[in-house]
C-alpha angles and dihedrals in degrees: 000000000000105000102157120094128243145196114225093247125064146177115264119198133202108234108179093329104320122121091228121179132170124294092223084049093059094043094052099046087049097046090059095043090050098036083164094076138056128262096233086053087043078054095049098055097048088050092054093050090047091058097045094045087051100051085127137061108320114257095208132010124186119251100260094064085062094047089040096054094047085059093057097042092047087059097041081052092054092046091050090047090040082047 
């Protein structure tokens, strides 16, 4: 899952008003404080909380969501003109 490298410490950014910083990041920092497990555990559970902690309305998204979904909703535009 997570393949690019990172330094421990990372960047972290304010987005309306979260404290957000990179998956790979997160991973990273935890596999060296818990040697013991693997990284793709180490993945898993961060997965997991992540899911659980954005249960809500997404804070960022990357950009190809955006371009993906105009995509969609020019197409469900066209149907419902073609309709």
């Amino acid at each position: 899952m997570c393949s690019l490298p990172v330094t421990p410490i990372e960047e972290r950014f304010t987005i309306e008003g979260q404290v957000v910083t990179s998956f790979s990041g997160v991973v990273s920092r935890l596999a060296a404080a818990h040697p013991s497990l693997a990284v793709v555990d180490v993945e898993r559970v961060v997965l997991r909380e992540w899911e659980a902690f954005s249960a809500s309305r997404p804070v960022v998204v990357p950009i190809g969501v955006e371009e993906g979904a105009a995509e969609m909703l020019a197409v469900e535009t066209s149907a419902q003109i073609d309709g």
